[in-house]
N, C-alpha and C positions, 0 to 999 in steps of 0.2 A: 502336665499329667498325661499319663497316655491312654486311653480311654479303649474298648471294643464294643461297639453296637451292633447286636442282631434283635433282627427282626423279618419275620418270611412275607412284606409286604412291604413295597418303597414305593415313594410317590418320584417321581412320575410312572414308573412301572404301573402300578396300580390306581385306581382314582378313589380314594377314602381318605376320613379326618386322622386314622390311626397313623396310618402310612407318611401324611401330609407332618402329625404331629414329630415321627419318627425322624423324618429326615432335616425337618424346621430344626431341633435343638441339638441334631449332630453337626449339621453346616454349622451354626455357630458355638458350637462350645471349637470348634475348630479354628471358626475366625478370631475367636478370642485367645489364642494360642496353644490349644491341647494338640497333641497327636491322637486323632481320631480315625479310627477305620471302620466302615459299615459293613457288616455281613447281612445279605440278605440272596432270596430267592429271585431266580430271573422270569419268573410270569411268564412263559410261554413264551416271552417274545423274542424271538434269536437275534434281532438288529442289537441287542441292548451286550456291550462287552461284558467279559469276564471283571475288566480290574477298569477303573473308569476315577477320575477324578474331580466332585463338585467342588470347586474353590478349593478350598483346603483340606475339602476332605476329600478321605480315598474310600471310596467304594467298590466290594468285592460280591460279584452273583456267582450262586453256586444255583448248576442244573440247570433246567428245564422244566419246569412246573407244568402241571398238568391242571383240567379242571375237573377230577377226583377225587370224590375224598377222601381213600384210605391212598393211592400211591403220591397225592399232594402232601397228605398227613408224612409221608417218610422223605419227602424233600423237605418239609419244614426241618424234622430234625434234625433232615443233614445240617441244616443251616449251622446249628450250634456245634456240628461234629468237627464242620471245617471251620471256623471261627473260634476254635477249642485252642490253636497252637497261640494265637494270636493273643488271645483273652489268658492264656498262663503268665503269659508277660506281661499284663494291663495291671494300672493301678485300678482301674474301673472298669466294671464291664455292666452296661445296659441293657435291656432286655426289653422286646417290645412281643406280645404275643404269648401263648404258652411252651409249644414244642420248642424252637429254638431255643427258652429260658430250660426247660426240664435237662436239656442235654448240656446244655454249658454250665449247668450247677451242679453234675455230675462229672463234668471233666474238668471242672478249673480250680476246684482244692478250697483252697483260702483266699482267691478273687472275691472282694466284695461285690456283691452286686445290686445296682438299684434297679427293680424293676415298675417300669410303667404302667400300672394298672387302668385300662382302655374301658374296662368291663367283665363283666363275667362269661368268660367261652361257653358255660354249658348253660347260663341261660338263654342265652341268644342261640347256642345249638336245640335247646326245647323248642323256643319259640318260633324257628323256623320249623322244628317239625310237627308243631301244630297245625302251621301255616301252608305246611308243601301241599299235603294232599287237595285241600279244598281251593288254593290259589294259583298254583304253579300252571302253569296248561304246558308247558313244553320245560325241559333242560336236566342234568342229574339229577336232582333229588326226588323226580318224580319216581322214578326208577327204583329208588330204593327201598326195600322191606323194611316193615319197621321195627322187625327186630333184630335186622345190623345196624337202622339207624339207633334203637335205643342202646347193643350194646357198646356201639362207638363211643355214644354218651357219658356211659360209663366208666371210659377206658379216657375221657375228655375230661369228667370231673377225676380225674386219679392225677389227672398232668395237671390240672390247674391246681389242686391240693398243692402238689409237689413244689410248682412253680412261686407260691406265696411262703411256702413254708421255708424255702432257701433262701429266700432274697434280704439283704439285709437291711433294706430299706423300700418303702413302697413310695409311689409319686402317683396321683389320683388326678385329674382334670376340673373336677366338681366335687360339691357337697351328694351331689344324685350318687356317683359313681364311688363313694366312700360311703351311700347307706347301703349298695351290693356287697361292697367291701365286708362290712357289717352283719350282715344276712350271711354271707357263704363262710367268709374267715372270720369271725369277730377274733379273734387273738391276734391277728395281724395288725388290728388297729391304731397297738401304739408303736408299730413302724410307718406307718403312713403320713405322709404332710400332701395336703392337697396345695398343688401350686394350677391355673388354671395356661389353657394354651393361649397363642399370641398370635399377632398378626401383623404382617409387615405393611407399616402405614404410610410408606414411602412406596412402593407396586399399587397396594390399594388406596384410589384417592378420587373422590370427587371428578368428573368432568368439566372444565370450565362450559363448555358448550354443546350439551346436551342434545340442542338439535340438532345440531350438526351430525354428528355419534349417530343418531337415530335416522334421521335419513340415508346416511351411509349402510347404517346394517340392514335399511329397508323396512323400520317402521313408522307407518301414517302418523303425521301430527292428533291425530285424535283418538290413535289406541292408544289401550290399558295396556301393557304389555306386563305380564305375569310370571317371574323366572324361577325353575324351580331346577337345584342343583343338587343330583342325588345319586347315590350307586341305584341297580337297578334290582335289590332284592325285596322279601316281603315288609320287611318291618319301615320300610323308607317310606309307607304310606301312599305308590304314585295313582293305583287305580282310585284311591278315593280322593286326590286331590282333581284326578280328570273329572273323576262324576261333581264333586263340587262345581269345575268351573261349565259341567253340562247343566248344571243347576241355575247357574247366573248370567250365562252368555245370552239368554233370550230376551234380558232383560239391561243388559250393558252391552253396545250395540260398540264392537272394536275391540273388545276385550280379546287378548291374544294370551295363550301360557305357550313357554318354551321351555324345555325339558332339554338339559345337558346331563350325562351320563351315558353308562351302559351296564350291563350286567344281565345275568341269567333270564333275569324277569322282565326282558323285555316285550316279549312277543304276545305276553300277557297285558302290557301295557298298551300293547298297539291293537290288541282287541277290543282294548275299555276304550280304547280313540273311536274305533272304524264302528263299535256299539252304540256309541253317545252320538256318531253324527259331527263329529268336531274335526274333520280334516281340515275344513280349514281356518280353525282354531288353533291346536292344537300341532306344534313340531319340535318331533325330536329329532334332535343335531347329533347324537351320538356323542364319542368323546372327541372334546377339541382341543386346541393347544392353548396355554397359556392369554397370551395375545388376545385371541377371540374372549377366554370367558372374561377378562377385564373389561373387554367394550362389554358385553352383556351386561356385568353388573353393573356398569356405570348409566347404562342406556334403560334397564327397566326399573317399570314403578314400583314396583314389590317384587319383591323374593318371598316364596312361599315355603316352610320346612312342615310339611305333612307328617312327621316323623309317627309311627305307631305304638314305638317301644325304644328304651335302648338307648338313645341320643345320650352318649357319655360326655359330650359338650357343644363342638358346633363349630368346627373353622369356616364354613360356609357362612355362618351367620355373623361372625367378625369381619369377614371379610365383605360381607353385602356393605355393612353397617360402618365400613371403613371407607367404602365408595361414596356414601350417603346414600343408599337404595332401604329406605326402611325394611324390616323381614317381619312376616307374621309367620307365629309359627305354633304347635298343638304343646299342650301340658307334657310333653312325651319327657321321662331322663331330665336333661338339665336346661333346655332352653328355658324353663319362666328363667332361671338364675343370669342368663345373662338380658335377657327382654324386659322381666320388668321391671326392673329398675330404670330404664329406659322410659317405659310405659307398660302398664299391664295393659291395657288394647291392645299389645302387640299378642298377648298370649291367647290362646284358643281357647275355647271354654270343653271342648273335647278334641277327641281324633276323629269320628267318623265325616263322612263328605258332608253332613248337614253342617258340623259344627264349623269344617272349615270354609264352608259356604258361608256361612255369619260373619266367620273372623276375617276372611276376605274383603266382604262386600262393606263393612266398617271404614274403612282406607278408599272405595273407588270410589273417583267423584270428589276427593277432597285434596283441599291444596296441601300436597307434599311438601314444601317445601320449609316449611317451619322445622318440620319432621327430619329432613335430609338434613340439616345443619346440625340439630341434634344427635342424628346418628352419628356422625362424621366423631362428633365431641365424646361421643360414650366409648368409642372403638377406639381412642385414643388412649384411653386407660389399659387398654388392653397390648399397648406394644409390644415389639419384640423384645426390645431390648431393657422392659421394666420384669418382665418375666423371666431374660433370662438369667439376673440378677439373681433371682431368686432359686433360680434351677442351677445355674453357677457353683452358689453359695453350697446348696444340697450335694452336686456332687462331691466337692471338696470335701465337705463333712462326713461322707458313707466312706469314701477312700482313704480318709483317716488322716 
Protein backbone atom coordinates (compact mmCIF):
# COMPACT_ATOMS: atom_id res chain seq x y z
CA UNK A 1 0.00 0.00 0.00
CA UNK A 2 1.58 3.30 -0.74
CA UNK A 3 0.84 5.62 2.00
CA UNK A 4 1.72 9.84 2.29
CA UNK A 5 2.15 11.39 5.76
CA UNK A 6 2.27 14.92 6.53
CA UNK A 7 2.69 16.54 9.37
CA UNK A 8 4.47 20.26 10.13
CA UNK A 9 6.50 18.55 13.13
CA UNK A 10 8.92 15.30 13.08
CA UNK A 11 10.64 14.06 15.72
CA UNK A 12 13.79 14.27 15.80
CA UNK A 13 13.41 17.84 14.15
CA UNK A 14 11.17 18.78 17.00
CA UNK A 15 11.12 17.23 20.62
CA UNK A 16 7.09 16.46 21.27
CA UNK A 17 4.74 13.21 21.76
CA UNK A 18 2.86 14.53 18.55
CA UNK A 19 5.89 14.60 16.49
CA UNK A 20 7.43 11.42 18.31
CA UNK A 21 3.85 9.58 17.65
CA UNK A 22 4.00 10.80 13.94
CA UNK A 23 7.09 9.48 12.91
CA UNK A 24 6.83 5.98 15.41
CA UNK A 25 3.83 4.62 12.95
CA UNK A 26 5.30 5.88 9.60
CA UNK A 27 8.84 4.00 10.33
CA UNK A 28 6.84 1.08 10.80
CA UNK A 29 3.96 0.89 8.67
CA UNK A 30 7.23 1.11 6.27
CA UNK A 31 9.12 -1.77 8.05
CA UNK A 32 6.07 -3.78 7.60
CA UNK A 33 6.29 -3.27 3.80
CA UNK A 34 4.09 -0.14 2.80
CA UNK A 35 5.75 2.53 0.48
CA UNK A 36 5.75 5.44 2.90
CA UNK A 37 6.87 8.89 2.48
CA UNK A 38 6.86 11.78 5.12
CA UNK A 39 6.15 15.29 4.38
CA UNK A 40 6.99 17.54 6.91
CA UNK A 41 8.44 20.92 7.85
CA UNK A 42 12.23 21.54 8.49
CA UNK A 43 12.18 23.54 11.85
CA UNK A 44 14.57 26.04 11.36
CA UNK A 45 17.21 23.76 11.24
CA UNK A 46 19.28 23.90 7.91
CA UNK A 47 21.72 20.80 8.91
CA UNK A 48 18.54 18.72 8.53
CA UNK A 49 18.19 17.56 4.33
CA UNK A 50 15.59 18.03 1.95
CA UNK A 51 14.88 14.30 1.01
CA UNK A 52 16.50 12.04 3.86
CA UNK A 53 15.85 8.28 4.58
CA UNK A 54 14.80 6.59 8.10
CA UNK A 55 15.04 2.80 7.38
CA UNK A 56 12.39 2.37 5.04
CA UNK A 57 10.96 5.31 5.13
CA UNK A 58 11.72 8.42 2.95
CA UNK A 59 11.27 11.56 4.47
CA UNK A 60 10.82 14.99 2.57
CA UNK A 61 11.18 18.76 4.51
CA UNK A 62 9.86 21.41 2.86
CA UNK A 63 11.30 25.16 3.86
CA UNK A 64 12.59 26.67 6.60
CA UNK A 65 10.33 27.18 9.43
CA UNK A 66 10.24 30.09 11.36
CA UNK A 67 9.23 30.73 15.09
CA UNK A 68 6.13 32.81 14.08
CA UNK A 69 3.07 32.42 13.95
CA UNK A 70 1.34 33.70 11.00
CA UNK A 71 4.64 33.06 8.41
CA UNK A 72 5.07 29.36 10.29
CA UNK A 73 1.08 29.09 9.93
CA UNK A 74 2.00 29.43 5.75
CA UNK A 75 4.77 26.90 5.94
CA UNK A 76 2.59 24.39 7.57
CA UNK A 77 0.48 24.68 4.60
CA UNK A 78 3.04 24.41 2.27
CA UNK A 79 3.62 21.18 3.83
CA UNK A 80 0.33 19.66 2.29
CA UNK A 81 0.92 21.86 -0.86
CA UNK A 82 3.97 19.91 -1.70
CA UNK A 83 2.89 16.58 -0.48
CA UNK A 84 -0.33 17.15 -2.56
CA UNK A 85 1.48 15.45 -5.94
CA UNK A 86 2.62 12.51 -3.91
CA UNK A 87 -0.64 11.99 -1.79
CA UNK A 88 -2.89 11.95 -5.52
CA UNK A 89 -0.99 8.73 -6.08
CA UNK A 90 -1.48 7.17 -2.35
CA UNK A 91 -3.79 4.66 -1.45
CA UNK A 92 -3.57 6.47 2.10
CA UNK A 93 -2.72 9.66 3.14
CA UNK A 94 -2.13 10.63 6.88
CA UNK A 95 -2.36 13.62 8.47
CA UNK A 96 -0.98 14.70 11.68
CA UNK A 97 -1.78 18.54 12.74
CA UNK A 98 -4.36 20.86 11.08
CA UNK A 99 -2.79 23.07 8.28
CA UNK A 100 -1.02 20.37 6.34
CA UNK A 101 -4.44 18.18 6.67
CA UNK A 102 -6.72 21.39 5.57
CA UNK A 103 -4.58 21.59 2.27
CA UNK A 104 -4.10 18.08 1.35
CA UNK A 105 -8.04 17.47 1.66
CA UNK A 106 -8.27 20.25 -0.76
CA UNK A 107 -5.81 18.97 -3.34
CA UNK A 108 -6.08 15.28 -3.14
CA UNK A 109 -9.72 14.43 -4.58
CA UNK A 110 -10.86 11.05 -3.36
CA UNK A 111 -7.52 10.05 -1.28
CA UNK A 112 -8.78 8.72 1.79
CA UNK A 113 -7.54 10.11 4.58
CA UNK A 114 -6.97 9.07 8.11
CA UNK A 115 -6.37 11.76 10.29
CA UNK A 116 -4.51 11.60 13.82
CA UNK A 117 -6.34 13.42 16.16
CA UNK A 118 -3.36 14.86 18.91
CA UNK A 119 -6.04 17.25 20.32
CA UNK A 120 -7.78 20.09 19.83
CA UNK A 121 -5.57 23.23 18.05
CA UNK A 122 -7.81 25.81 19.25
CA UNK A 123 -8.05 24.85 22.70
CA UNK A 124 -4.70 24.60 23.42
CA UNK A 125 -4.36 27.79 21.09
CA UNK A 126 -7.06 29.58 24.09
CA UNK A 127 -5.12 28.23 26.67
CA UNK A 128 -1.85 29.36 25.84
CA UNK A 129 -3.43 32.76 25.36
CA UNK A 130 -4.74 32.70 28.68
CA UNK A 131 -1.44 31.83 29.75
CA UNK A 132 0.92 34.23 27.63
CA UNK A 133 0.27 37.35 29.13
CA UNK A 134 0.58 36.57 32.98
CA UNK A 135 3.54 33.73 32.39
CA UNK A 136 5.67 34.15 29.47
CA UNK A 137 8.34 36.90 30.62
CA UNK A 138 10.30 36.76 27.40
CA UNK A 139 9.60 35.02 23.43
CA UNK A 140 6.70 35.65 20.55
CA UNK A 141 3.64 35.48 21.97
CA UNK A 142 4.35 38.03 24.43
CA UNK A 143 4.33 40.32 21.53
CA UNK A 144 1.24 39.65 20.41
CA UNK A 145 -2.20 41.74 20.48
CA UNK A 146 -4.88 40.00 21.57
CA UNK A 147 -6.85 40.71 18.92
CA UNK A 148 -4.61 38.99 16.20
CA UNK A 149 -4.09 36.47 18.71
CA UNK A 150 -8.02 36.05 19.07
CA UNK A 151 -8.59 36.45 15.31
CA UNK A 152 -5.95 33.88 14.43
CA UNK A 153 -8.02 31.78 16.70
CA UNK A 154 -10.66 32.03 14.75
CA UNK A 155 -9.28 31.48 11.42
CA UNK A 156 -7.62 28.04 13.65
CA UNK A 157 -11.03 26.81 14.68
CA UNK A 158 -12.11 27.21 10.71
CA UNK A 159 -8.88 24.75 9.78
CA UNK A 160 -9.56 22.42 12.42
CA UNK A 161 -13.56 22.30 11.52
CA UNK A 162 -12.32 21.64 7.99
CA UNK A 163 -9.55 19.28 8.93
CA UNK A 164 -12.32 16.67 10.81
CA UNK A 165 -14.81 17.30 8.46
CA UNK A 166 -12.78 15.73 5.51
CA UNK A 167 -10.92 12.95 7.08
CA UNK A 168 -12.55 9.80 6.45
CA UNK A 169 -11.51 8.22 9.48
CA UNK A 170 -10.34 9.74 12.87
CA UNK A 171 -7.44 7.80 15.08
CA UNK A 172 -7.57 9.21 18.81
CA UNK A 173 -4.54 8.25 21.49
CA UNK A 174 -6.97 8.15 24.63
CA UNK A 175 -10.40 8.11 25.95
CA UNK A 176 -9.28 12.17 27.36
CA UNK A 177 -8.66 13.09 23.68
CA UNK A 178 -11.95 11.48 22.20
CA UNK A 179 -14.01 13.38 25.06
CA UNK A 180 -12.37 16.85 23.08
CA UNK A 181 -13.31 15.01 20.04
CA UNK A 182 -16.67 15.09 21.69
CA UNK A 183 -16.96 18.70 22.77
CA UNK A 184 -15.69 20.30 19.53
CA UNK A 185 -16.87 17.58 16.60
CA UNK A 186 -19.49 15.38 18.20
CA UNK A 187 -20.50 14.12 14.61
CA UNK A 188 -17.09 12.99 14.06
CA UNK A 189 -17.41 10.56 16.64
CA UNK A 190 -18.49 7.66 14.66
CA UNK A 191 -15.34 7.96 12.48
CA UNK A 192 -13.08 7.70 15.30
CA UNK A 193 -11.38 4.46 16.85
CA UNK A 194 -9.19 5.35 19.72
CA UNK A 195 -6.02 3.01 19.37
CA UNK A 196 -3.59 4.39 22.10
CA UNK A 197 0.58 5.19 21.31
CA UNK A 198 3.45 2.58 21.75
CA UNK A 199 6.58 2.28 22.88
CA UNK A 200 9.64 0.47 21.70
CA UNK A 201 10.46 -1.98 24.66
CA UNK A 202 13.54 -3.16 23.11
CA UNK A 203 15.45 0.95 23.19
CA UNK A 204 13.57 1.29 26.55
CA UNK A 205 14.67 -1.22 29.09
CA UNK A 206 15.62 -1.58 32.67
CA UNK A 207 19.35 -1.08 33.62
CA UNK A 208 21.07 -4.13 34.90
CA UNK A 209 23.33 -1.86 36.90
CA UNK A 210 22.01 1.11 37.95
CA UNK A 211 24.84 2.28 39.95
CA UNK A 212 27.10 2.05 37.85
CA UNK A 213 24.69 4.33 35.15
CA UNK A 214 24.56 6.68 38.01
CA UNK A 215 27.88 7.35 38.99
CA UNK A 216 28.94 7.61 35.52
CA UNK A 217 26.23 10.52 34.69
CA UNK A 218 27.44 11.94 38.24
CA UNK A 219 24.81 11.07 40.58
CA UNK A 220 25.72 10.61 44.59
CA UNK A 221 24.65 7.16 45.81
CA UNK A 222 22.15 9.04 48.09
CA UNK A 223 20.29 11.36 45.84
CA UNK A 224 16.74 11.37 44.82
CA UNK A 225 17.22 12.28 41.43
CA UNK A 226 13.88 13.60 39.96
CA UNK A 227 13.51 13.67 35.92
CA UNK A 228 11.33 15.60 34.41
CA UNK A 229 11.02 15.43 30.38
CA UNK A 230 8.94 18.26 28.70
CA UNK A 231 8.77 20.68 25.77
CA UNK A 232 9.30 24.00 27.42
CA UNK A 233 5.72 25.93 27.02
CA UNK A 234 2.96 27.00 29.52
CA UNK A 235 0.68 24.11 29.85
CA UNK A 236 3.80 21.52 30.46
CA UNK A 237 3.51 22.73 34.17
CA UNK A 238 7.60 23.40 34.69
CA UNK A 239 7.41 26.58 37.02
CA UNK A 240 5.19 24.65 39.26
CA UNK A 241 7.02 21.44 39.42
CA UNK A 242 10.38 23.84 40.39
CA UNK A 243 8.32 25.47 43.28
CA UNK A 244 7.16 22.00 44.37
CA UNK A 245 10.63 20.48 44.43
CA UNK A 246 11.44 24.20 46.31
CA UNK A 247 8.93 22.98 48.66
CA UNK A 248 10.53 19.62 49.46
CA UNK A 249 14.27 20.08 49.09
CA UNK A 250 14.70 21.51 52.57
CA UNK A 251 13.34 18.73 53.93
CA UNK A 252 14.97 15.71 51.41
CA UNK A 253 18.50 16.54 51.84
CA UNK A 254 20.00 15.07 47.91
CA UNK A 255 16.91 15.41 46.19
CA UNK A 256 17.98 16.65 42.64
CA UNK A 257 15.30 17.43 39.50
CA UNK A 258 16.79 17.38 35.95
CA UNK A 259 14.86 18.99 33.46
CA UNK A 260 15.37 17.86 29.64
CA UNK A 261 13.89 19.97 27.01
CA UNK A 262 13.66 23.35 25.34
CA UNK A 263 11.24 25.53 24.20
CA UNK A 264 10.08 29.40 24.37
CA UNK A 265 9.41 29.06 28.12
CA UNK A 266 12.45 28.69 29.13
CA UNK A 267 13.92 31.64 30.58
CA UNK A 268 10.77 31.69 32.61
CA UNK A 269 11.89 28.51 33.91
CA UNK A 270 15.25 29.59 34.84
CA UNK A 271 13.73 32.57 36.75
CA UNK A 272 11.54 30.03 38.90
CA UNK A 273 15.35 28.17 39.40
CA UNK A 274 17.41 31.46 40.26
CA UNK A 275 13.74 32.63 42.53
CA UNK A 276 13.62 29.35 44.54
CA UNK A 277 17.30 29.26 45.31
CA UNK A 278 17.73 25.78 43.73
CA UNK A 279 20.80 26.08 41.47
CA UNK A 280 22.11 23.77 42.80
CA UNK A 281 19.12 21.43 42.63
CA UNK A 282 17.95 22.04 39.92
CA UNK A 283 19.62 21.46 35.92
CA UNK A 284 18.53 21.97 32.89
CA UNK A 285 20.32 20.03 29.97
CA UNK A 286 18.61 21.52 27.25
CA UNK A 287 17.82 19.14 24.30
CA UNK A 288 19.91 16.04 24.13
CA UNK A 289 20.39 13.14 21.88
CA UNK A 290 18.84 9.94 22.07
CA UNK A 291 21.76 8.17 24.00
CA UNK A 292 21.84 10.45 26.94
CA UNK A 293 17.99 10.56 27.63
CA UNK A 294 18.00 6.57 27.83
CA UNK A 295 20.83 6.83 30.69
CA UNK A 296 18.52 9.43 32.39
CA UNK A 297 15.69 7.45 32.35
CA UNK A 298 17.15 4.40 33.43
CA UNK A 299 19.39 6.17 36.06
CA UNK A 300 16.54 8.26 37.88
CA UNK A 301 14.08 7.68 40.65
CA UNK A 302 10.97 9.21 39.29
CA UNK A 303 9.98 10.95 36.39
CA UNK A 304 7.66 13.66 37.09
CA UNK A 305 4.87 14.74 34.29
CA UNK A 306 3.50 18.31 35.91
CA UNK A 307 1.37 18.51 32.91
CA UNK A 308 -1.53 21.57 33.43
CA UNK A 309 -3.79 20.84 30.54
CA UNK A 310 -3.85 18.94 27.30
CA UNK A 311 -1.72 15.63 27.90
CA UNK A 312 -3.38 13.82 24.76
CA UNK A 313 -1.45 10.69 26.11
CA UNK A 314 2.28 10.49 27.23
CA UNK A 315 5.14 8.67 25.30
CA UNK A 316 7.31 10.08 28.02
CA UNK A 317 5.51 8.18 30.50
CA UNK A 318 5.71 4.73 28.39
CA UNK A 319 8.88 5.11 27.96
CA UNK A 320 9.97 6.11 31.72
CA UNK A 321 7.85 3.03 32.68
CA UNK A 322 9.42 0.85 29.99
CA UNK A 323 12.96 1.67 31.81
CA UNK A 324 11.24 0.73 35.03
CA UNK A 325 11.64 4.51 36.44
CA UNK A 326 8.19 4.82 38.14
CA UNK A 327 6.39 8.35 36.75
CA UNK A 328 4.15 10.51 38.95
CA UNK A 329 2.17 12.51 37.16
CA UNK A 330 -1.12 15.45 37.71
CA UNK A 331 -4.91 14.51 36.65
CA UNK A 332 -4.01 16.70 33.53
CA UNK A 333 -5.81 14.79 29.81
CA UNK A 334 -5.02 11.25 29.77
CA UNK A 335 -2.27 10.18 32.29
CA UNK A 336 -4.61 8.68 35.28
CA UNK A 337 -5.49 6.37 31.94
CA UNK A 338 -2.37 5.08 31.67
CA UNK A 339 -0.92 5.39 35.62
CA UNK A 340 -3.69 4.08 37.31
CA UNK A 341 -4.04 1.09 36.43
CA UNK A 342 -0.61 0.76 37.30
CA UNK A 343 -1.37 2.47 40.73
CA UNK A 344 -3.39 5.36 41.41
CA UNK A 345 -0.53 6.79 43.84
CA UNK A 346 0.98 7.31 40.75
CA UNK A 347 -1.66 10.05 39.98
CA UNK A 348 -1.70 13.61 41.40
CA UNK A 349 -4.56 14.75 43.32
CA UNK A 350 -4.00 18.14 41.41
CA UNK A 351 -1.84 20.31 39.21
CA UNK A 352 -0.63 23.10 41.23
CA UNK A 353 3.05 22.88 43.04
CA UNK A 354 1.34 21.90 46.37
CA UNK A 355 -0.42 19.03 44.91
CA UNK A 356 2.66 17.92 43.17
CA UNK A 357 4.55 18.32 46.17
CA UNK A 358 2.32 15.66 47.96
CA UNK A 359 2.34 13.45 44.87
CA UNK A 360 6.15 13.63 44.79
CA UNK A 361 7.00 13.22 48.37
CA UNK A 362 4.55 9.87 48.51
CA UNK A 363 7.47 7.72 46.35
CA UNK A 364 10.89 9.62 48.28
CA UNK A 365 12.30 7.49 50.81
CA UNK A 366 10.56 4.31 49.57
CA UNK A 367 11.98 1.23 48.20
CA UNK A 368 11.40 1.54 44.31
CA UNK A 369 11.91 -1.38 43.47
CA UNK A 370 8.83 -3.45 43.74
CA UNK A 371 7.65 -0.48 41.90
CA UNK A 372 10.29 -0.68 38.93
CA UNK A 373 9.45 -4.30 38.07
CA UNK A 374 6.04 -3.42 37.83
CA UNK A 375 6.55 -0.59 35.72
CA UNK A 376 8.68 -2.61 33.35
CA UNK A 377 5.45 -5.28 33.29
CA UNK A 378 2.67 -2.43 32.66
CA UNK A 379 4.77 -0.70 29.60
CA UNK A 380 4.85 -3.96 28.09
CA UNK A 381 1.28 -3.90 27.10
CA UNK A 382 1.93 -1.14 25.61
CA UNK A 383 4.49 -2.39 22.58
CA UNK A 384 5.15 -1.40 19.40
CA UNK A 385 4.26 -3.90 17.83
CA UNK A 386 0.83 -4.86 19.62
CA UNK A 387 -0.39 -1.42 18.57
CA UNK A 388 0.60 -1.41 15.44
CA UNK A 389 -1.51 -4.34 14.68
CA UNK A 390 -4.12 -2.44 15.47
CA UNK A 391 -3.05 0.87 13.51
CA UNK A 392 -2.03 -1.64 10.59
CA UNK A 393 -5.45 -3.18 10.67
CA UNK A 394 -7.11 0.66 10.50
CA UNK A 395 -5.13 1.68 7.77
CA UNK A 396 -5.95 -1.06 5.62
CA UNK A 397 -9.69 -0.59 6.45
CA UNK A 398 -9.94 3.47 5.57
CA UNK A 399 -7.82 2.61 2.10
CA UNK A 400 -10.60 0.43 1.37
Amino acid sequence: MRIVVASDQWYPDTFGGSERMARETAVRLAERGHDVTAWTLRNGRADLPSRQHDGALLVRRFGNARRRVLPRTVGMLGVGLHAAPDARRADLVITHHTWPSVTLGLATGDVPILHQFHGSAILEWRYAGMNASRQLSSGPLRAVRPAVFAAYGRVLAAGERRTVRQATAITALSEFSRSLLARQHPAALDRLTVIPGGVDTARFHPEPDRSALRRRLGFGAHETVVLGVRRMVPRMGLPELVRAVARLAPRHEGLRLVLVGDGLYRPTVEDEVRRARLNGVVRLTGRIDDEALDDLYRAADLVALPTQAYEGFGMVTLEALACGTPVVGTPAGATPEILAPLDPGLVMTGTDDEAIAVGLERWLGVDLEPMRARAREHALTYDWDRVMDRFEALCLRVAG
